[in-house]
C-alpha positions in Angstrom: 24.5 2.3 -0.7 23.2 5.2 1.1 20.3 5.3 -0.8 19.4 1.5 0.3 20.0 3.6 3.9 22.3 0.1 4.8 24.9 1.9 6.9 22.1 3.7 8.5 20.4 1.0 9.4 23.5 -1.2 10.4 24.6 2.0 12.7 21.1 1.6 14.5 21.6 -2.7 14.7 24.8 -1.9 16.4 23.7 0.5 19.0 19.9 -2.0 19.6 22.7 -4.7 20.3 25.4 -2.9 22.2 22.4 -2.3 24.9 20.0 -5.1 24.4 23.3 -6.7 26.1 23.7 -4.6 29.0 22.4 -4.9 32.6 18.7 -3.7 32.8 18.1 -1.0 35.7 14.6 -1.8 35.2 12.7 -3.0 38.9 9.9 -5.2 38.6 8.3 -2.8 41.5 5.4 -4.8 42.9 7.7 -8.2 43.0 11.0 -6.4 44.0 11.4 -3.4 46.1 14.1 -1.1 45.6 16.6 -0.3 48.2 16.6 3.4 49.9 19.3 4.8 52.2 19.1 5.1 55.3 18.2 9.0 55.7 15.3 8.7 53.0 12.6 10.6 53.7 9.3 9.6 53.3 5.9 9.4 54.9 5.3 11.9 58.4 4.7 10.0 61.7 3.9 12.2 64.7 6.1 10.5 67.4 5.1 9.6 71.2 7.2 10.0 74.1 8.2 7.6 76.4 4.9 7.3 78.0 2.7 7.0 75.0 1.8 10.6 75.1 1.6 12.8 71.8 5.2 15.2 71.7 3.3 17.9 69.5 2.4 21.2 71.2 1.1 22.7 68.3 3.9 25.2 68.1 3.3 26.0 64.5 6.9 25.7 63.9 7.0 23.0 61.5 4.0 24.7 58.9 5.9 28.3 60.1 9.2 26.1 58.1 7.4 24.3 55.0 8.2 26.0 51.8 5.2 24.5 50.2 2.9 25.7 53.1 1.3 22.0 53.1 1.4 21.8 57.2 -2.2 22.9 58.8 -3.0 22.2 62.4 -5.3 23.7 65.0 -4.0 24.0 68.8 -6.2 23.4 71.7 -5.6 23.0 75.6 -5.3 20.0 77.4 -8.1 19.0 80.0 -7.0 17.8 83.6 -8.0 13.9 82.8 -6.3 14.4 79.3 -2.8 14.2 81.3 -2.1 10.8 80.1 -2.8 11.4 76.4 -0.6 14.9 75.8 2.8 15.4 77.1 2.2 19.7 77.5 -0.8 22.0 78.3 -1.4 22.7 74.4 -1.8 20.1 71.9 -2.7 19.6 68.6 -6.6 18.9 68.2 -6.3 18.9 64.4 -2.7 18.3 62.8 -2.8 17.7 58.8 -0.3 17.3 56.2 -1.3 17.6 52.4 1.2 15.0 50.8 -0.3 16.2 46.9 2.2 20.0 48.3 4.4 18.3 50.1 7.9 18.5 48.8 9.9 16.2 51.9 12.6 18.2 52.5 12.8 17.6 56.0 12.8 21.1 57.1 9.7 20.7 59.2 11.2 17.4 61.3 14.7 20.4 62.1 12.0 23.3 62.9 10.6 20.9 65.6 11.6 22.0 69.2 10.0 18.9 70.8 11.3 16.1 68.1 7.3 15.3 67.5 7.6 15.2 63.8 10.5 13.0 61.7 10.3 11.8 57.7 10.1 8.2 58.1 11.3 5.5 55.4 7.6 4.6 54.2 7.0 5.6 50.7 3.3 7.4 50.7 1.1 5.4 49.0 -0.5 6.8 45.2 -4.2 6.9 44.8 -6.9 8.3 42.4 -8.5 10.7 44.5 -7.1 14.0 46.0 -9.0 13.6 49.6 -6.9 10.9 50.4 -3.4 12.7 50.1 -4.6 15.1 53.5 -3.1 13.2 56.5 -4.5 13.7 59.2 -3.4 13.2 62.9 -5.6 9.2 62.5 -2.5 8.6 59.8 0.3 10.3 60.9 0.3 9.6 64.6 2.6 6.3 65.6 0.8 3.3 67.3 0.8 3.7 71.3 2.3 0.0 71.6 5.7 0.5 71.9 6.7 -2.2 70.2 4.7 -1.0 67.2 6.5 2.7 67.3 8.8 3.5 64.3 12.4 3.4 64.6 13.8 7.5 63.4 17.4 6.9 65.2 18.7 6.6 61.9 17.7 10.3 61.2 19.5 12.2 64.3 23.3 12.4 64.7 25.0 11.3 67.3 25.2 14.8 69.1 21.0 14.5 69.3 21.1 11.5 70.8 23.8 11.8 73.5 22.3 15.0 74.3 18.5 13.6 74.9 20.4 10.9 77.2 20.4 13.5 79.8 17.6 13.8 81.6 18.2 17.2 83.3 16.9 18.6 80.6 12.9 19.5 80.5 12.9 18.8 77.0 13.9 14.8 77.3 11.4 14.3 80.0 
C-alpha cells in the first residue's frame, strides 16, 4: 500500500477537505474594505487650529523623534499680512514626510508640543514610482473648510482633551 502512496495521499484529501470547509479570511479588497480600530495609524495630516491657521512651528520635534529619520522640513518666519495663515512667528515653509521610511509609530504625533501633526485612519495609497511617496505640506495639510477637517479625537485620551478645554492656557488658543 505504501508503495501505491494511498495513505499518503488520503492523509493530504483529508487535510484539502478539513479546510476547503472552513471560513475563508480572504477580503476581496477593492469590493470590501477591511475594518481598522479606532487608534490605527495611517496617513499624516498637518492639523489647523480653530481659525484655519497652520498649528506647525517648525519645532523640529517630530523629525528630532522619527526613528527612521523620514521627517524633513524647513522653518521660515511669518510676515505681518501672513497673520491669518500661521498661528506663531515661525512656520514651516517646507514640511515633508517620506512614506517609502516611514514606519508609523506615532512617535512624531507625542513629540508634538502644538498637536500640529496626528496619524490619521487613511491608508497611504501604493504607487509605482518613488517621487510620489514624499508628502509634502500640498498632501499632508487638512482642508481650511472646517467641515472638511479630519476628525483625530479618537487618538487623544480623555486627559488631552479636558485639558485643551481650558483656554487659559497659551497653548489652546
Amino acid at each position: 500500500m505504501e508503495r501505491l502512496y494511498i495513505p499518503g495521499i488520503v492523509t493530504g484529501m483529508t487535510i484539502t477537505l478539513k479546510h476547503f470547509f472552513k471560513k475563508k479570511t480572504t477580503v476581496r479588497y477593492p469590493e470590501v474594505k477591511r475594518e481598522f480600530s479606532e487608534i490605527y495609524r495611517g496617513r499624516h495630516v498637518l492639523k489647523r487650529d480653530d481659525l484655519g491657521r497652520e498649528r506647525c512651528t517648525a519645532c523640529g520635534l517630530c523629525a528630532l523623534a522619527c526613528p527612521a529619520e523620514a521627517i524633513s522640513m524647513i522653518a521660515a518666519e511669518r510676515k505681518p499680512e501672513e497673520e491669518n495663515l500661521y498661528r506663531e512667528e515661525k512656520y514651516a515653509k517646507v514640511y515633508e514626510i517620506n512614506m517609502l521610511r516611514c514606519i508609523f509609530c506615532g512617535l512624531c504625533e507625542e513629540a508634538c508640543p502644538k498637536e500640529a501633526i496626528f496619524l490619521t485612519k487613511e491608508t497611504v495609497q501604493s504607487g509605482y514610482e518613488r517621487e510620489g511617496f514624499i508628502y509634502g505640506k500640498e498632501k499632508l495639510t487638512e482642508p481650511a473648510d472646517p467641515d472638511k477637517r479630519i476628525d483625530i479625537s479618537k487618538r487623544q485620551t480623555p486627559e488631552v482633551i479636558e485639558f485643551k478645554k481650558n483656554k487659559t492656557f497659551r497653548h489652546n488658543i
